[in-house]
N, C-alpha and C positions, 0 to 999 in steps of 0.2 A: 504494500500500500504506500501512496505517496503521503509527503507530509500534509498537504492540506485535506487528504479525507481522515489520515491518524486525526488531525487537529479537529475535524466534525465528527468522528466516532467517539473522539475523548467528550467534546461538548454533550453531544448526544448522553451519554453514561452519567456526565455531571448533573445535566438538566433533568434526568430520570430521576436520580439522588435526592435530587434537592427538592424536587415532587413529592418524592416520597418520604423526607423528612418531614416536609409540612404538610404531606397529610397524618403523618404521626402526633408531630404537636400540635394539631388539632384534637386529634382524637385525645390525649393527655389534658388540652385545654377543656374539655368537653368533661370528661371523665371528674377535674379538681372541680371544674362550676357543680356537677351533680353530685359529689361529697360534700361539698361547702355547701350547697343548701338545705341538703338533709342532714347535715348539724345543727345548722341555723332551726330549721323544721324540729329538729328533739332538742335543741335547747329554748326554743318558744314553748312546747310541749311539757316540758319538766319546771320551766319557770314556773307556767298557767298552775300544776296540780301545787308546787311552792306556796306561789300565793293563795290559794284555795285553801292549805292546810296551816298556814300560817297566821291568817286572818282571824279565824274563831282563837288561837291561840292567844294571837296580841289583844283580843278584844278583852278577853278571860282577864288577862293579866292586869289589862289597864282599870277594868270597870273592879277586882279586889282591892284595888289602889285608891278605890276613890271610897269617901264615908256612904254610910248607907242614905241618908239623905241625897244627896248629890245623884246614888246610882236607880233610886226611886224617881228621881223629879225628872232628872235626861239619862234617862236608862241605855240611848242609843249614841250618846257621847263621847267622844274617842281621847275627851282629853279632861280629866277633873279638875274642876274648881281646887280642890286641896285634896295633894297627895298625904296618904294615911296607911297605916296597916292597922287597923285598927280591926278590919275584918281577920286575920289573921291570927290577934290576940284572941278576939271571941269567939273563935270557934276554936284555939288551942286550949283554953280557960274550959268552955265547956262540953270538953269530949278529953277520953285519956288518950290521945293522941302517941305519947312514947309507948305504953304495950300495944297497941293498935300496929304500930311501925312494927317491932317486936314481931307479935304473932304474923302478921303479911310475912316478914322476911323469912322466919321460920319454916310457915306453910309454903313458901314458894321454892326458898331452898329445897326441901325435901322432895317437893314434886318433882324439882330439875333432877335431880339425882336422880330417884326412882323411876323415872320417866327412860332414863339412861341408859339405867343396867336393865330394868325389865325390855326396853324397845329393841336396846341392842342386842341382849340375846335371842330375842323371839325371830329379830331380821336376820342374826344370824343361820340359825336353824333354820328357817325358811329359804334360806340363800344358799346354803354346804352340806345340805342334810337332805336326805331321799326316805321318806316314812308314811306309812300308809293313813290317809286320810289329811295329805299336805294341799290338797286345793279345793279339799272341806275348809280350812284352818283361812285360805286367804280368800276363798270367798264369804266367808261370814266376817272376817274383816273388811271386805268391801262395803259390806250390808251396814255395819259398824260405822261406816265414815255416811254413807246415805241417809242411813235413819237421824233423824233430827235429837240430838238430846233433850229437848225436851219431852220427846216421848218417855224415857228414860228415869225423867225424875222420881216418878209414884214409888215402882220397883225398884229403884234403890234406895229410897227413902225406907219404905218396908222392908230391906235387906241390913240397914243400917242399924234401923232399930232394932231389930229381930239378933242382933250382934250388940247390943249395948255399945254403939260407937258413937252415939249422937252426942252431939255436944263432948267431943274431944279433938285433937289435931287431927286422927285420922280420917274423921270423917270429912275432913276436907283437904285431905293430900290423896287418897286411893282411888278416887272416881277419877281422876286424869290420867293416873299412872300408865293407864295401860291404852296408849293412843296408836292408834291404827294408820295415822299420817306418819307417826316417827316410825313405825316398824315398818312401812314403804321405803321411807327415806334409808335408814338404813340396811334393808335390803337391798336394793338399788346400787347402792354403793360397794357393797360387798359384794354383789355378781361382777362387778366391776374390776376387783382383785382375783389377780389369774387363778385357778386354780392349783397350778403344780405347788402352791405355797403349803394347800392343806395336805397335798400328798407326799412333799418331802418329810412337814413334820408327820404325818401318819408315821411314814416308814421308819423314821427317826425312834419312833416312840413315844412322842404327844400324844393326849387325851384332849377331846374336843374343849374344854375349858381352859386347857393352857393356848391350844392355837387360838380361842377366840382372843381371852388377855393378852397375851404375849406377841400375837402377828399382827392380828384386825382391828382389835381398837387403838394401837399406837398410830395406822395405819389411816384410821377415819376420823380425825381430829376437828377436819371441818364440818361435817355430819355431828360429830358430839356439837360441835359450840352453835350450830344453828337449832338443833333441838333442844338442850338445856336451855339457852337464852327464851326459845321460845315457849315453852314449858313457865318458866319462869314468871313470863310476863301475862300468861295464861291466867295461872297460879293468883299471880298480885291482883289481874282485872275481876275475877272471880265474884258475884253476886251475889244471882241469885240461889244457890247452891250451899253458901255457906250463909243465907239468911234462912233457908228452911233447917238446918240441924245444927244452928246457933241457938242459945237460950243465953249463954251468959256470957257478960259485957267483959271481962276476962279476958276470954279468948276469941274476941272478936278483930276482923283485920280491918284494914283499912279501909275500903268500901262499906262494908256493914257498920262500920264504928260510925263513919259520916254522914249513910243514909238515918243513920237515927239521931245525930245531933239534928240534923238538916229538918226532922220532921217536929222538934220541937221549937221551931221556928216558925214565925208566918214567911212569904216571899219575899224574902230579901235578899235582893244580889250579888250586893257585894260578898255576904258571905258563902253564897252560894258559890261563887265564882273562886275565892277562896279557898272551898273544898274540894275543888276541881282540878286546883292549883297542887295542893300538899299531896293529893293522890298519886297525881301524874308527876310530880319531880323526880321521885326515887328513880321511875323508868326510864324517864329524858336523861337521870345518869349513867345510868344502865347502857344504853344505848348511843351516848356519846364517849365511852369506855368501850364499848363490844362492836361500832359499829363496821369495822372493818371483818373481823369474825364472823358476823352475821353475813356480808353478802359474800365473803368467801364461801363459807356454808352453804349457801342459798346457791351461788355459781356451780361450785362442784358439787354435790349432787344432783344438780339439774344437767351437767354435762353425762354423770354416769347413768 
């Protein structure tokens, strides 16, 4: 070839190139615009539920802060004539709010625990174990999570009593204990660890309780901290359940102790808002301590 058609075959190739580069950084320019605005799109998204969940919060906060006069007369006022806790002291004065705290953390504690070892071993066993009547066992757990608990309550209430449990701690840690969502959760997860793990230790010598302790639970740390956390906070919100086999002000928790300050009250706001206030703090720290745990938990086992 001569040099002036080398020089239009070279052009030719370059001009091809460079076509084809910018149709590439198009397609890249095209691809960043439709990332960038379905960020844009979940973060308008996540702001909107923010504000949404945030509102009734700050409202709470501000109308305890104001006297009960103030929150009587502009009940929908976002900012008090005179800041006060004054609602604060009166319903701490007239409810025993320290065993109140007490018995919740107790009852909640023990739930998270219990909640732990009974879910984890049941998932286990459901997950590494082959035994007859195993999908009797997970279909009546399905039925478990369908049926409503409130159907629920007559018949354990009659099981409670019929046990001389009422009106003690137990009768309000063992109705959660055995949650049919955590023994999902960690089933799930544990189909998820290979199995040669249970058949090295078989062959080793392990008994099914040492390979559950010793392999699978070190194993499923994020599954525990989203199930105890949420166990826990189960536990604390608890009502109406520990208002039907409560009798004494004792061992009353937090909800129960305030729906009964609350009822010797006529409607008044502030304290009402107040109560709403001291219930829900312990969990707000809960969960500004645990929150990375939880959506770890939450992420990995919704991956397994």
């Amino acid at each position: 070839m001569t040099a002036p058609q080398l020089r239009t075959a070279d052009g030719g190739r370059n001009s091809t190139r460079r076509r084809g580069l910018s149709a590439l950084d198009d397609r890249n320019q095209w691809r960043g615009n439709r990332v960038r605005w379905f960020n844009v799109l979940c973060a308008s998204v996540l702001g909107t539920f923010v504000v949404i969940w945030l509102v009734p919060l700050v409202f709470a906060l501000i109308t305890s802060l104001k006297t009960e006069e103030d929150a009587t007369a502009n009940p929908t006022s976002w900012l008090p004539e005179t800041w006060t806790v004054e609602a604060y002291t009166s319903v701490w004065r007239a409810g025993n709010m320290p065993v109140w705290y007490v018995n919740s953390f107790v009852v909640a504690s023990l739930s998270a625990l219990l909640t732990v070892l009974v879910c984890s071993m049941t998932g286990f066993a459901l997950a590494r174990t082959r035994f007859a009547g195993r999908r009797l066992v997970i279909g009546l757990m399905l039925a478990g999570i369908v049926i409503p608990g409130q159907i629920l309550i007559i018949p354990m209430f009659q099981q409670f009593s019929a046990l001389n449990l009422l009106n003690t701690y137990w009768a309000m840690i063992l109705p959660g204990v055995a949650s049919p969502i955590a023994v999902f959760i960690y089933m799930s997860f544990f189909r998820g660890i290979p199995s040669e793990i249970v058949d090295s230790a078989r062959a080793d010598g392990a008994g099914w309780f040492r390979i559950y302790w010793t392999l699978y639970m070190p194993l499923c740390k994020p599954a525990t901290s989203a199930v105890s956390i949420f166990s826990f906070i189960g536990a604390w919100n608890s009502f109406m359940w520990p208002l039907l086999v409560l009798t004494s002000t004792k061992l009353m928790t937090i909800p129960v102790g305030l729906a009964t300050v609350q009822s010797s009250y006529s409607v008044q706001y502030a304290q009402n808002m107040a109560m709403a206030i001291l219930g829900a703090l312990p969990l707000l720290f809960v969960f500004v301590l645990f929150q990375r745990r939880i959506v770890e938990g939450i992420a990995t086992t919704g991956i397994k």
